[in-house]
TORPA-956693 format. One record per residue: residue number from 1; residue in three letters; x, y, z of N, C-alpha, C in turn. Coordinates in pm, 1 decimal, always signed. Layout:
TORPA-956693
REC num residuo     n_c1     n_c2     n_c3    ca_c1    ca_c2    ca_c3     c_c1     c_c2     c_c3
REC NUM     Ala        X        Y        Z        X        Y        Z        X        Y        Z
...
end
This chain:
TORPA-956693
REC num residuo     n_c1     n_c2     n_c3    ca_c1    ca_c2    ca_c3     c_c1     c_c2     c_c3
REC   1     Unk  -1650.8   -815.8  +2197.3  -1554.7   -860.2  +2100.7  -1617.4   -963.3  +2006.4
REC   2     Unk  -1685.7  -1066.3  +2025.9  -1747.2  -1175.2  +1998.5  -1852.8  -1108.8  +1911.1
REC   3     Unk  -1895.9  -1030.3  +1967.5  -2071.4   -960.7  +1843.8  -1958.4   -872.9  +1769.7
REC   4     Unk  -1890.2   -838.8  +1746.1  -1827.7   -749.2  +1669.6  -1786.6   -796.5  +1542.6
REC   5     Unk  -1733.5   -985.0  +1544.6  -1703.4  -1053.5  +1509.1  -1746.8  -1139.1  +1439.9
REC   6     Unk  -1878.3  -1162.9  +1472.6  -2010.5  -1216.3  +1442.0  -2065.3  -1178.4  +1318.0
REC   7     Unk  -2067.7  -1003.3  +1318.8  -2110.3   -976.8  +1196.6  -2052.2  -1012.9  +1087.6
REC   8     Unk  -1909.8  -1034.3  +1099.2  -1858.5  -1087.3   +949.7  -1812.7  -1199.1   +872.5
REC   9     Unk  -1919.2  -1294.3   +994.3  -1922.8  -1444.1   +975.6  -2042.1  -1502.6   +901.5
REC  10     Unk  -2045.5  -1597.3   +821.8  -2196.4  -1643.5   +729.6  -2259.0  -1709.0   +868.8
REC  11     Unk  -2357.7  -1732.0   +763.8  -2417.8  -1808.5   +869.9  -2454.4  -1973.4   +766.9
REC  12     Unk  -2486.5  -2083.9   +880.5  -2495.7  -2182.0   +820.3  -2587.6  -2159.1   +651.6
REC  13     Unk  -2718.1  -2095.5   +655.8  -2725.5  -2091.2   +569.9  -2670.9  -2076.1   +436.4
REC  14     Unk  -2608.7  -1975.7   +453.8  -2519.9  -1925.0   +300.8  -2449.1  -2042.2   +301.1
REC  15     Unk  -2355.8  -2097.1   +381.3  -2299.0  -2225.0   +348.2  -2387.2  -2350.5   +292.9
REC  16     Unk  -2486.1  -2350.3   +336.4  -2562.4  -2453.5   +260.5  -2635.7  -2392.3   +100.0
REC  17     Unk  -2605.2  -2232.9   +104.7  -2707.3  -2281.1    -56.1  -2592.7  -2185.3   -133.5
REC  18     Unk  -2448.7  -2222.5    -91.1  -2330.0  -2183.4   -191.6  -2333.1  -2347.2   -256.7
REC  19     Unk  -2308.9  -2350.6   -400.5  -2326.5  -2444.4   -462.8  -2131.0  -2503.2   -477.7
REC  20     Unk  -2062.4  -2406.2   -464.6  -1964.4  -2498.4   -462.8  -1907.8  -2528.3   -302.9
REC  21     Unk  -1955.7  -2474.5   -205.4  -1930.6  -2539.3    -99.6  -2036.4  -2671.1   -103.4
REC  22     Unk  -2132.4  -2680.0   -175.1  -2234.8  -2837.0   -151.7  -2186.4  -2934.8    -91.0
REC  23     Unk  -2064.5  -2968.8   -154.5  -2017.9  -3125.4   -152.8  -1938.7  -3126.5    +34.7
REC  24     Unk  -1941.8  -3002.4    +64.9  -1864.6  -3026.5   +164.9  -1912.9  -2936.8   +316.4
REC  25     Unk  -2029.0  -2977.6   +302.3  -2158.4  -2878.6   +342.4  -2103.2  -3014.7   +496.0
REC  26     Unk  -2139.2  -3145.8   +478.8  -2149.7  -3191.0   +582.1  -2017.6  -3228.9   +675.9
REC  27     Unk  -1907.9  -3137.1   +643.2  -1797.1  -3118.7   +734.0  -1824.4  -2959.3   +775.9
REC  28     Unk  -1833.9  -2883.4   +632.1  -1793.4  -2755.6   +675.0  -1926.1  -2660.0   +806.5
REC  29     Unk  -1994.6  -2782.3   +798.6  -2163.1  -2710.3   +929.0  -2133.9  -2724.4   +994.9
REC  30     Unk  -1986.7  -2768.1  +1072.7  -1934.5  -2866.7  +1210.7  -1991.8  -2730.8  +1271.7
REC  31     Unk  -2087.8  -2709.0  +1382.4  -2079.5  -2618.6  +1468.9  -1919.7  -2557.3  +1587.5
REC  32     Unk  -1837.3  -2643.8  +1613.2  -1692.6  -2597.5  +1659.1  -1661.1  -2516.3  +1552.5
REC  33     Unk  -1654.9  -2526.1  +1397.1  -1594.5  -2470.2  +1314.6  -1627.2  -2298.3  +1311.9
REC  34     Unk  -1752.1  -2282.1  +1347.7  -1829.4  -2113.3  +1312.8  -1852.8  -2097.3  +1479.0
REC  35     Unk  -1835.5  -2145.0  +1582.4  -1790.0  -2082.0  +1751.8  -1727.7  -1997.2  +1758.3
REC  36     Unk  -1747.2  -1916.1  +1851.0  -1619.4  -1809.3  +1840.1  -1639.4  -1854.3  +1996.8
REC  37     Unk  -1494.4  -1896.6  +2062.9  -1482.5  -1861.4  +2227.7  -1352.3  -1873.2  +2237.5
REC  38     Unk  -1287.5  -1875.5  +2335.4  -1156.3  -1816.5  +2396.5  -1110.4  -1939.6  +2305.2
REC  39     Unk  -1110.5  -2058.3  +2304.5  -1025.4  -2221.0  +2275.1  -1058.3  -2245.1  +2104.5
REC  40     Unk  -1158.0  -2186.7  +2039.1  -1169.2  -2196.3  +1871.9  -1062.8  -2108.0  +1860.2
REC  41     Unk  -1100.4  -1994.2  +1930.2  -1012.0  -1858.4  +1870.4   -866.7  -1856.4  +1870.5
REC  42     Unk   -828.9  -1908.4  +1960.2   -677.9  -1937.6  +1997.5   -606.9  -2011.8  +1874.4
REC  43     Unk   -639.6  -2124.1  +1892.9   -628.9  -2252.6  +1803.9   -625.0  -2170.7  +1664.1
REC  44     Unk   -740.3  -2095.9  +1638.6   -771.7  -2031.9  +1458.9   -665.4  -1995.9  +1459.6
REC  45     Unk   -618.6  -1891.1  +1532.7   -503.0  -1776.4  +1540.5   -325.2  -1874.7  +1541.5
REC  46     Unk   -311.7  -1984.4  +1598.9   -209.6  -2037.3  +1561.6   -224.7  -2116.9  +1418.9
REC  47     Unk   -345.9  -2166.5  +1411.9   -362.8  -2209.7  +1259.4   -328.9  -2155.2  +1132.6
REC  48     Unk   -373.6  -2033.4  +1195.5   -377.6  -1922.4  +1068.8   -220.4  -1904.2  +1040.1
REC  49     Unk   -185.8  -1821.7  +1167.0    -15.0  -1779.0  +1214.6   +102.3  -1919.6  +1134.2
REC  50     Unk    +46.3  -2060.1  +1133.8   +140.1  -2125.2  +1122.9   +140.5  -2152.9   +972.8
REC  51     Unk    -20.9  -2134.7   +875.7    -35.8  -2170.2   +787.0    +32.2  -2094.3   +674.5
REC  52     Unk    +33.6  -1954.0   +784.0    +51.6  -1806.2   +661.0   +166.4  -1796.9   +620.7
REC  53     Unk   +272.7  -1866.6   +668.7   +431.4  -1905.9   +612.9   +418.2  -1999.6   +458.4
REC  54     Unk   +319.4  -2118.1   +490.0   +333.4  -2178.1   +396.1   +329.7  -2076.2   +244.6
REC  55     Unk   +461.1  -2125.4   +132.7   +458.0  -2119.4    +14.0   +372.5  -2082.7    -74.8
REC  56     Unk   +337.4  -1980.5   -161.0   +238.3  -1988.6   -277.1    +90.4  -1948.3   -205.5
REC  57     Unk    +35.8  -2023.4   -293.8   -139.2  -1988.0   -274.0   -155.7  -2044.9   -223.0
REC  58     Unk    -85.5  -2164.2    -83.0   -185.5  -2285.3    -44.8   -181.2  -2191.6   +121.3
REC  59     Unk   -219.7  -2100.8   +117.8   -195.0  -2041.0   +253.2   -333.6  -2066.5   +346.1
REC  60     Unk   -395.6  -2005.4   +245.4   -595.0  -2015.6   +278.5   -608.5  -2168.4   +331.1
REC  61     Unk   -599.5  -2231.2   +166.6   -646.1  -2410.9   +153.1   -550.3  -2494.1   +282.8
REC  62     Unk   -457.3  -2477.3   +331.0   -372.6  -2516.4   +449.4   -459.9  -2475.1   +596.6
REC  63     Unk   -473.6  -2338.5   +626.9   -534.7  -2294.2   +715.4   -677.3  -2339.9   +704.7
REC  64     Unk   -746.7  -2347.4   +604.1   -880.9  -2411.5   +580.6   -872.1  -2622.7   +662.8
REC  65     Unk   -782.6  -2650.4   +605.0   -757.6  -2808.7   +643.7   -717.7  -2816.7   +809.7
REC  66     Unk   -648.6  -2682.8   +857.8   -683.7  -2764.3   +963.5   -709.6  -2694.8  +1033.8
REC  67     Unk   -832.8  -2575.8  +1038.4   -933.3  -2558.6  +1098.2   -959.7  -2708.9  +1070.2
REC  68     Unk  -1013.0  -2790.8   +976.7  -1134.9  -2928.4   +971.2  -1059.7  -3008.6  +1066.2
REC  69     Unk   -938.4  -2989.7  +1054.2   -895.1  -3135.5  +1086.6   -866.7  -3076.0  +1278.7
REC  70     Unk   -865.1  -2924.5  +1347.3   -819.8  -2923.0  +1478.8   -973.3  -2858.9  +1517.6
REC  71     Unk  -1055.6  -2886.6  +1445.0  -1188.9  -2793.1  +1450.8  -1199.4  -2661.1  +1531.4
REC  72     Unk  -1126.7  -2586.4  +1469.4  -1114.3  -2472.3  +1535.2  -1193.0  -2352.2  +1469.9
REC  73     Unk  -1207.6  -2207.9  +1480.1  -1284.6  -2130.9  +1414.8  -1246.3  -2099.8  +1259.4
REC  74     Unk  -1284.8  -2144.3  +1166.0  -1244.9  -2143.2  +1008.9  -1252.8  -1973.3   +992.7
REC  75     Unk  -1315.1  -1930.0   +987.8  -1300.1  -1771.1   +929.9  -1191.0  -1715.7  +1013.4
REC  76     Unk  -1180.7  -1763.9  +1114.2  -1090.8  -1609.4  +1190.3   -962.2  -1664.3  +1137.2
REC  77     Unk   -930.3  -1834.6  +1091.9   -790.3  -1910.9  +1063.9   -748.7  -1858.0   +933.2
REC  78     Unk   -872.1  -1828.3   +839.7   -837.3  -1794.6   +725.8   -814.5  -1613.0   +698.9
REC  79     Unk   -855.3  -1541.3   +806.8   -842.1  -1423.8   +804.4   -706.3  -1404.7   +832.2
REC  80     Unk   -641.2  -1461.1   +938.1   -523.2  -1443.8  +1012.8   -389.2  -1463.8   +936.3
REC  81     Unk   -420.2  -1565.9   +838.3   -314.3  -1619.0   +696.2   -267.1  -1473.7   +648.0
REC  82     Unk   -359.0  -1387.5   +636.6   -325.7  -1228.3   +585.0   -199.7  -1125.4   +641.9
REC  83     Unk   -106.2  -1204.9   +731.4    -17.5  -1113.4   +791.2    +85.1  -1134.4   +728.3
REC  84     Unk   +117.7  -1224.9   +657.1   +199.3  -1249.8   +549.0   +117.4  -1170.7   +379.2
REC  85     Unk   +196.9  -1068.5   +338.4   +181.3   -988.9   +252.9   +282.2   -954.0   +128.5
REC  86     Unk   +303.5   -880.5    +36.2   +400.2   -877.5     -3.5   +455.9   -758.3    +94.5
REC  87     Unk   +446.7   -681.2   +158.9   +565.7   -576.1   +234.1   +582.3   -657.8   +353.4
REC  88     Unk   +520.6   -817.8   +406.3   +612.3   -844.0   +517.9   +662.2   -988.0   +470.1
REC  89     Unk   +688.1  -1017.3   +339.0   +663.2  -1154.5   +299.9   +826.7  -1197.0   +305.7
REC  90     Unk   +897.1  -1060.5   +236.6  +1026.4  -1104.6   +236.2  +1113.1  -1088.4   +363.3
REC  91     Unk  +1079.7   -970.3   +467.2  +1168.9   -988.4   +575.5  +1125.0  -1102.0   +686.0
REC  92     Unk   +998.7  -1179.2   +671.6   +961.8  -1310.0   +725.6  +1063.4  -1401.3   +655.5
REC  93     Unk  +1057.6  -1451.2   +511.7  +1163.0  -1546.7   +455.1  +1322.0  -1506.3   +546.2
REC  94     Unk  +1356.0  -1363.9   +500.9  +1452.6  -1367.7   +524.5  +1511.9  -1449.3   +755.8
REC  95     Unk  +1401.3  -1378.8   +797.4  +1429.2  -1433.7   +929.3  +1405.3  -1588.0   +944.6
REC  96     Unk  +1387.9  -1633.0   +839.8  +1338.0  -1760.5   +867.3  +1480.4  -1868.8   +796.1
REC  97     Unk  +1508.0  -1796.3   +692.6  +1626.9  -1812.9   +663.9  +1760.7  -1817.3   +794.3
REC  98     Unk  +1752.1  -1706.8   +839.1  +1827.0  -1660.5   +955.3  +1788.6  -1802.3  +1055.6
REC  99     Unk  +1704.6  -1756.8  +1063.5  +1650.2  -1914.3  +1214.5  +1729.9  -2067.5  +1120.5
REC 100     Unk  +1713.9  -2072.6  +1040.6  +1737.6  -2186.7   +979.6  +1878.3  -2230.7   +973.7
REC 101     Unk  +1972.3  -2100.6   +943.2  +2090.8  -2124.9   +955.5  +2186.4  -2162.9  +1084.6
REC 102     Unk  +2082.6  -2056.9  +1172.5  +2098.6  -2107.6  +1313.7  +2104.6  -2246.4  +1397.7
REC 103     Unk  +1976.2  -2278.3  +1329.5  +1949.4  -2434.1  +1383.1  +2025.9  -2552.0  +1334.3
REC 104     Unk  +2103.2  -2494.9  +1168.4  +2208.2  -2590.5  +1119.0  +2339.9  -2584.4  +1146.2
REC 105     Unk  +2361.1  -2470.4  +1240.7  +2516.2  -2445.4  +1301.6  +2547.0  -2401.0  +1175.8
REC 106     Unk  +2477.1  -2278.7  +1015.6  +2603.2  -2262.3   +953.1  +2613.0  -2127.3   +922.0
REC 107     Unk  +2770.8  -2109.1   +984.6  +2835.2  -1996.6   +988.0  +2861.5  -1912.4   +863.3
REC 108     Unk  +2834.7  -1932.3   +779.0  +2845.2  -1826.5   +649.8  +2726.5  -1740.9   +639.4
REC 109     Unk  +2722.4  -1648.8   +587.9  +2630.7  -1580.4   +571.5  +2527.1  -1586.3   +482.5
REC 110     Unk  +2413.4  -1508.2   +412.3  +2339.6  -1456.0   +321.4  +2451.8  -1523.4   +174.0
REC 111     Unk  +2392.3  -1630.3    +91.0  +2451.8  -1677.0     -5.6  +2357.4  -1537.8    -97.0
REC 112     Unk  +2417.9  -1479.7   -174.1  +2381.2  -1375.7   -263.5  +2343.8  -1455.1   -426.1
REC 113     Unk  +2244.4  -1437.1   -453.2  +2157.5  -1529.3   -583.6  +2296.2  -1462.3   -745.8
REC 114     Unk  +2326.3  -1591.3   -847.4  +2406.7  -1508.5   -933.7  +2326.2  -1418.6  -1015.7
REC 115     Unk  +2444.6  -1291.3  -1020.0  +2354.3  -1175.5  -1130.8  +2278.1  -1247.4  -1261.4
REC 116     Unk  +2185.5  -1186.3  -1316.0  +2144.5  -1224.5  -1431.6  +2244.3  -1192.6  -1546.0
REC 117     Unk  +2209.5  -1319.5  -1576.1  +2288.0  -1266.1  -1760.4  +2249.3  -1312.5  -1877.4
REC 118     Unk  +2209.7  -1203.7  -1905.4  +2083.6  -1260.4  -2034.7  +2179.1  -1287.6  -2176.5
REC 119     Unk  +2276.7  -1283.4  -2178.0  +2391.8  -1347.6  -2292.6  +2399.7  -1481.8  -2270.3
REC 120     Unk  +2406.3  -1503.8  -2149.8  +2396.9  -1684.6  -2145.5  +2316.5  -1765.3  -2046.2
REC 121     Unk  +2247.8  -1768.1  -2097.2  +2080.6  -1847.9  -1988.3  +2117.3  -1943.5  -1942.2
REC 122     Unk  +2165.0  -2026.9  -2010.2  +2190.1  -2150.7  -1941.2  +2270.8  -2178.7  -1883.2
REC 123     Unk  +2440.0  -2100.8  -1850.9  +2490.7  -2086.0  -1721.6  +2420.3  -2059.5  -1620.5
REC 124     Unk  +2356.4  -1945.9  -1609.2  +2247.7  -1832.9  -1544.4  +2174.2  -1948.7  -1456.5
REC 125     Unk  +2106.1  -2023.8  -1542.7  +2013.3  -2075.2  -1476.4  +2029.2  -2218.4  -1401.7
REC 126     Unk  +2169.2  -2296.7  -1473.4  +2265.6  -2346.7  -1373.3  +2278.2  -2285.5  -1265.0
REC 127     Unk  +2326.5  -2184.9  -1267.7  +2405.6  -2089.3  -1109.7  +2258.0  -2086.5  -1072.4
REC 128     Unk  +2195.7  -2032.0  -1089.2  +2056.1  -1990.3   -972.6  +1992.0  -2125.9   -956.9
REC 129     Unk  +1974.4  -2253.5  -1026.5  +1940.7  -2340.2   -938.8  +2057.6  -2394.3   -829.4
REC 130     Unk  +2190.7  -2412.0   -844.4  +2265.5  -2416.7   -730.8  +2251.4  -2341.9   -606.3
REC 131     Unk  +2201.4  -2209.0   -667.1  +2149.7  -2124.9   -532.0  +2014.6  -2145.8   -443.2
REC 132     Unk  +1952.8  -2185.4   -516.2  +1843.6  -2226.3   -474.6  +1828.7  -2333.9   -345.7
REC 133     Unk  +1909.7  -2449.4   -397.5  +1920.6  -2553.6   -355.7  +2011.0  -2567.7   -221.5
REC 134     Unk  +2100.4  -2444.3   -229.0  +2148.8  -2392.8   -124.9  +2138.6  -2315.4    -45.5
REC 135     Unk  +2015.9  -2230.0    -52.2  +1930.5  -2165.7    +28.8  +1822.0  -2301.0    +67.7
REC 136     Unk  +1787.7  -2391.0     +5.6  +1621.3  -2468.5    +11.6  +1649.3  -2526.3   +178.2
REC 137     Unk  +1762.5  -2581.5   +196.3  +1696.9  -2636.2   +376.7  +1748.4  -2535.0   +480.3
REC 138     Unk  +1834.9  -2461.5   +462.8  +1814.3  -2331.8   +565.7  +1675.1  -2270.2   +580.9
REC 139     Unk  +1681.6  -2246.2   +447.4  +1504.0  -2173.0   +462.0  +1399.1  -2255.0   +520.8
REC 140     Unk  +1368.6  -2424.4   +416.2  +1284.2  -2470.1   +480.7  +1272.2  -2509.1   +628.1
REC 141     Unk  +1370.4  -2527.6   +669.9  +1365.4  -2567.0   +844.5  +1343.5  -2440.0   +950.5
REC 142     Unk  +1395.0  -2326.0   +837.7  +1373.2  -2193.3   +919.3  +1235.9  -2129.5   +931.1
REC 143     Unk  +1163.8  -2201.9   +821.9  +1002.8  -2149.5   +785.5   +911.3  -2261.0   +876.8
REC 144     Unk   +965.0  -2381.9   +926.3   +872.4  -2493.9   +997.2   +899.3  -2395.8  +1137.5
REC 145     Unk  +1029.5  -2392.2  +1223.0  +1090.6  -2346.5  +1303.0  +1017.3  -2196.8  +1335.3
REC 146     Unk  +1030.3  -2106.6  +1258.5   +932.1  -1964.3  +1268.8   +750.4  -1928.9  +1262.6
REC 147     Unk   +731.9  -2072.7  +1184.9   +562.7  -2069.9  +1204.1   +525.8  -2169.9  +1302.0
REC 148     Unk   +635.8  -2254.8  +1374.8   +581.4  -2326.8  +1476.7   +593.4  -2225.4  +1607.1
REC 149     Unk   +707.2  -2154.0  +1609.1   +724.8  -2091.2  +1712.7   +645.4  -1963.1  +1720.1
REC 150     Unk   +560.2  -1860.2  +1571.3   +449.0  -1736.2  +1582.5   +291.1  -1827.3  +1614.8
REC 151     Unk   +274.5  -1962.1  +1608.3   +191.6  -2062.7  +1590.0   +168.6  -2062.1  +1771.0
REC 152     Unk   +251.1  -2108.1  +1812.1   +254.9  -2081.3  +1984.1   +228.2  -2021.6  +2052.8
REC 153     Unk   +305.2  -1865.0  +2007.2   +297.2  -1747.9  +2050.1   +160.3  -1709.2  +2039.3
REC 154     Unk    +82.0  -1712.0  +1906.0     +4.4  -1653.1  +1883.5   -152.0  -1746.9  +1961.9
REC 155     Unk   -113.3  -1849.0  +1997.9   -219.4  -1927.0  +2079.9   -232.7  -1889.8  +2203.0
REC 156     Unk   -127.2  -1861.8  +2272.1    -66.8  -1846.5  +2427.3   -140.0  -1692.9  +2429.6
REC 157     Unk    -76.7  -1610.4  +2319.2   -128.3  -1454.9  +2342.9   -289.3  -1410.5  +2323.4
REC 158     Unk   -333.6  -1509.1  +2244.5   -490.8  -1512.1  +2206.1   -565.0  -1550.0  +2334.6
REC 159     Unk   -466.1  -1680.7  +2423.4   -536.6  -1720.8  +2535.8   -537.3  -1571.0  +2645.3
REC 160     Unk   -412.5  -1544.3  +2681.6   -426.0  -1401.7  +2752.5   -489.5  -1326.0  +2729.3
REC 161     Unk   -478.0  -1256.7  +2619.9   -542.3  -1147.4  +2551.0   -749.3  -1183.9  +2587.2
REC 162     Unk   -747.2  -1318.7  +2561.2   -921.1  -1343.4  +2564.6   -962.5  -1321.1  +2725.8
REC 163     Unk   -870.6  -1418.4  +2828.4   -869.5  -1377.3  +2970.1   -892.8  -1227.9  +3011.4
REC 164     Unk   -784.4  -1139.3  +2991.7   -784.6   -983.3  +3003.7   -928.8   -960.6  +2981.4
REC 165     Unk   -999.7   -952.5  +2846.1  -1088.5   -949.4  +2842.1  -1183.9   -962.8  +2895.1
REC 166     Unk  -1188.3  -1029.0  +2933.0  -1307.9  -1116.0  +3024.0  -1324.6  -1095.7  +3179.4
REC 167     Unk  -1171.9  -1076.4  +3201.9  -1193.9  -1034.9  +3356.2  -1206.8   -912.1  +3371.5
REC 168     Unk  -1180.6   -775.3  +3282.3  -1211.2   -626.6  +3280.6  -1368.6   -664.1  +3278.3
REC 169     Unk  -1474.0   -756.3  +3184.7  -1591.8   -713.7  +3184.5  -1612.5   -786.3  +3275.5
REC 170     Unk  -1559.7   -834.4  +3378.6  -1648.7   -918.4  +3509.2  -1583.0   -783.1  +3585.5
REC 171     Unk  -1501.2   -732.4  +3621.0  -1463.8   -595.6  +3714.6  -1554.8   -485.7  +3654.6
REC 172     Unk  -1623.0   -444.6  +3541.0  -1701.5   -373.8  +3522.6  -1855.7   -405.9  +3522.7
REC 173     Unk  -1914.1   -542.0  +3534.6  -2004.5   -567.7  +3561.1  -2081.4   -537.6  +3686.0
REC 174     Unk  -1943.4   -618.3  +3801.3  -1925.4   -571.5  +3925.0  -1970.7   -445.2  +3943.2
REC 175     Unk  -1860.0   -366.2  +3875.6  -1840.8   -228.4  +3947.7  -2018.7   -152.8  +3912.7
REC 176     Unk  -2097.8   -214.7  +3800.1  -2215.4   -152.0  +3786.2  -2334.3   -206.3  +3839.0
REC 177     Unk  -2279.1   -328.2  +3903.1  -2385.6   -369.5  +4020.6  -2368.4   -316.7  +4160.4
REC 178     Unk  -2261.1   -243.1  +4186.6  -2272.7   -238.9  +4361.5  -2281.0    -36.4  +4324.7
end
Protein backbone atom coordinates (compact mmCIF):
# COMPACT_ATOMS: atom_id res chain seq x y z
CA UNK A 1 0.00 0.00 0.00
CA UNK A 2 2.77 2.38 1.15
CA UNK A 3 5.08 1.80 -2.29
CA UNK A 4 2.01 2.29 -4.24
CA UNK A 5 1.72 5.57 -2.64
CA UNK A 6 5.11 6.58 -2.72
CA UNK A 7 5.17 6.92 -6.28
CA UNK A 8 3.01 9.92 -6.28
CA UNK A 9 4.77 11.74 -3.68
CA UNK A 10 7.87 14.43 -4.50
CA UNK A 11 10.56 13.97 -3.04
CA UNK A 12 12.46 16.47 -0.81
CA UNK A 13 14.22 17.53 -3.67
CA UNK A 14 11.61 18.97 -5.98
CA UNK A 15 10.50 20.75 -2.86
CA UNK A 16 13.67 22.38 -2.46
CA UNK A 17 14.34 23.61 -6.08
CA UNK A 18 10.39 24.69 -6.58
CA UNK A 19 11.05 28.38 -6.33
CA UNK A 20 7.79 29.28 -4.92
CA UNK A 21 7.78 26.73 -2.28
CA UNK A 22 11.58 28.44 -1.26
CA UNK A 23 10.45 30.51 1.46
CA UNK A 24 8.84 27.67 3.12
CA UNK A 25 11.24 24.93 2.31
CA UNK A 26 12.28 24.93 6.11
CA UNK A 27 8.79 23.86 7.50
CA UNK A 28 7.57 22.16 4.48
CA UNK A 29 11.05 19.30 4.67
CA UNK A 30 9.53 18.39 8.20
CA UNK A 31 10.24 14.65 7.56
CA UNK A 32 6.61 13.64 9.67
CA UNK A 33 5.10 15.74 6.88
CA UNK A 34 6.19 13.25 3.59
CA UNK A 35 5.94 9.68 6.17
CA UNK A 36 3.50 7.62 5.19
CA UNK A 37 2.57 5.11 8.35
CA UNK A 38 -0.58 4.03 9.97
CA UNK A 39 -0.59 7.61 12.57
CA UNK A 40 0.48 10.40 9.50
CA UNK A 41 -2.08 8.64 7.44
CA UNK A 42 -4.93 8.65 9.74
CA UNK A 43 -4.49 12.13 11.00
CA UNK A 44 -4.01 13.29 6.85
CA UNK A 45 -7.33 11.55 6.23
CA UNK A 46 -9.26 13.41 9.10
CA UNK A 47 -7.42 16.58 8.07
CA UNK A 48 -8.29 16.33 4.74
CA UNK A 49 -12.10 14.90 5.60
CA UNK A 50 -12.52 17.94 8.02
CA UNK A 51 -10.88 20.57 5.79
CA UNK A 52 -12.93 19.52 2.58
CA UNK A 53 -16.23 21.10 4.08
CA UNK A 54 -14.55 24.27 4.47
CA UNK A 55 -16.11 27.12 2.03
CA UNK A 56 -14.59 28.28 -1.35
CA UNK A 57 -11.02 27.65 -2.39
CA UNK A 58 -9.52 27.55 1.08
CA UNK A 59 -10.05 23.74 1.10
CA UNK A 60 -6.33 22.75 -0.06
CA UNK A 61 -4.66 26.02 1.94
CA UNK A 62 -6.76 24.76 5.30
CA UNK A 63 -5.80 21.08 4.86
CA UNK A 64 -2.22 22.29 3.92
CA UNK A 65 -2.09 24.37 7.57
CA UNK A 66 -2.77 21.71 9.43
CA UNK A 67 -0.99 19.02 8.05
CA UNK A 68 2.03 21.91 9.42
CA UNK A 69 0.48 22.62 12.33
CA UNK A 70 -0.71 18.39 13.39
CA UNK A 71 2.36 17.25 11.23
CA UNK A 72 0.67 14.79 9.60
CA UNK A 73 1.14 13.42 5.87
CA UNK A 74 0.59 16.74 3.57
CA UNK A 75 -0.11 15.05 0.19
CA UNK A 76 -2.47 12.37 1.19
CA UNK A 77 -4.42 15.64 3.47
CA UNK A 78 -4.52 17.53 0.40
CA UNK A 79 -5.61 14.69 -1.86
CA UNK A 80 -8.46 13.67 0.47
CA UNK A 81 -10.04 17.54 0.39
CA UNK A 82 -11.23 16.06 -3.20
CA UNK A 83 -14.41 14.24 -1.91
CA UNK A 84 -16.15 17.31 -1.79
CA UNK A 85 -16.96 18.04 -5.59
CA UNK A 86 -19.52 19.74 -7.38
CA UNK A 87 -21.92 16.33 -7.66
CA UNK A 88 -21.37 15.78 -3.81
CA UNK A 89 -20.97 19.43 -2.73
CA UNK A 90 -24.60 20.21 -2.47
CA UNK A 91 -26.15 17.07 -0.84
CA UNK A 92 -23.09 17.49 1.87
CA UNK A 93 -24.38 21.35 2.51
CA UNK A 94 -27.66 20.19 2.43
CA UNK A 95 -27.02 17.37 5.35
CA UNK A 96 -25.15 19.67 7.12
CA UNK A 97 -27.82 22.04 7.06
CA UNK A 98 -30.05 19.16 8.29
CA UNK A 99 -27.44 18.36 11.26
CA UNK A 100 -27.52 21.97 12.06
CA UNK A 101 -31.07 22.35 12.45
CA UNK A 102 -31.02 19.45 14.55
CA UNK A 103 -28.53 20.62 16.97
CA UNK A 104 -30.62 24.04 17.21
CA UNK A 105 -33.90 22.23 18.13
CA UNK A 106 -35.48 24.01 14.88
CA UNK A 107 -38.51 22.51 13.79
CA UNK A 108 -39.32 24.17 10.48
CA UNK A 109 -38.11 22.97 7.59
CA UNK A 110 -35.88 23.73 4.32
CA UNK A 111 -36.40 27.80 4.24
CA UNK A 112 -36.82 27.91 0.23
CA UNK A 113 -34.38 30.98 -1.24
CA UNK A 114 -36.98 34.01 -2.85
CA UNK A 115 -37.64 33.48 -6.66
CA UNK A 116 -35.65 35.80 -8.75
CA UNK A 117 -37.05 38.86 -10.07
CA UNK A 118 -35.27 40.66 -12.38
CA UNK A 119 -38.04 43.69 -12.46
CA UNK A 120 -36.94 44.56 -9.06
CA UNK A 121 -33.35 43.80 -7.78
CA UNK A 122 -33.40 45.42 -4.95
CA UNK A 123 -36.34 43.78 -3.23
CA UNK A 124 -34.75 40.49 -4.68
CA UNK A 125 -31.73 41.03 -3.14
CA UNK A 126 -33.20 42.25 0.20
CA UNK A 127 -35.21 38.86 0.33
CA UNK A 128 -32.15 36.64 -0.53
CA UNK A 129 -29.93 38.28 1.93
CA UNK A 130 -32.65 37.62 4.68
CA UNK A 131 -32.38 34.13 3.44
CA UNK A 132 -29.13 33.80 3.68
CA UNK A 133 -28.76 34.95 7.04
CA UNK A 134 -31.32 32.53 7.92
CA UNK A 135 -29.89 29.62 6.58
CA UNK A 136 -26.01 31.08 7.84
CA UNK A 137 -26.01 29.33 11.54
CA UNK A 138 -27.99 26.21 10.79
CA UNK A 139 -25.61 25.59 8.12
CA UNK A 140 -22.58 26.87 9.80
CA UNK A 141 -22.85 24.72 12.98
CA UNK A 142 -24.08 21.91 10.72
CA UNK A 143 -20.78 22.11 8.53
CA UNK A 144 -18.34 22.30 12.01
CA UNK A 145 -20.72 19.36 13.42
CA UNK A 146 -20.45 17.09 9.96
CA UNK A 147 -16.65 17.64 9.30
CA UNK A 148 -15.87 17.07 12.92
CA UNK A 149 -17.86 14.03 13.05
CA UNK A 150 -16.45 12.49 8.86
CA UNK A 151 -12.97 13.98 10.59
CA UNK A 152 -13.31 11.10 13.33
CA UNK A 153 -14.73 8.65 11.40
CA UNK A 154 -12.35 8.93 8.86
CA UNK A 155 -9.26 8.67 11.46
CA UNK A 156 -10.78 5.70 13.44
CA UNK A 157 -11.49 3.92 9.86
CA UNK A 158 -7.95 4.76 8.42
CA UNK A 159 -6.68 3.35 11.87
CA UNK A 160 -8.63 -0.09 11.17
CA UNK A 161 -8.44 -0.21 7.73
CA UNK A 162 -4.23 0.25 8.19
CA UNK A 163 -4.40 -2.65 11.09
CA UNK A 164 -6.44 -5.13 8.63
CA UNK A 165 -3.75 -4.55 6.54
CA UNK A 166 -1.05 -5.33 8.27
CA UNK A 167 -2.22 -8.24 10.04
CA UNK A 168 -3.40 -10.12 6.52
CA UNK A 169 0.43 -9.45 5.50
CA UNK A 170 1.79 -10.86 8.85
CA UNK A 171 -0.88 -14.11 8.26
CA UNK A 172 0.56 -14.31 4.78
CA UNK A 173 4.07 -13.93 5.60
CA UNK A 174 3.52 -16.64 8.09
CA UNK A 175 1.64 -18.74 5.95
CA UNK A 176 4.86 -18.52 3.34
CA UNK A 177 7.28 -19.33 5.91
CA UNK A 178 5.97 -22.61 7.37
Amino acid sequence: MRRHLKKFLPDHETIRRNRLLRPFESSLLHPRLWHLNRHSAAGAVAAGLFCGLIPGPLQMPGAAACALLFRVNLPLALVVTLYTNPFTLVPLYLAAYEIGRLILFEGNGFITPPAFNPGDMVAWTTAMQTWMLAVAKPLGIGLVALASGLAVTGYFATQAAWRIYLIAAWRRRRKLRS
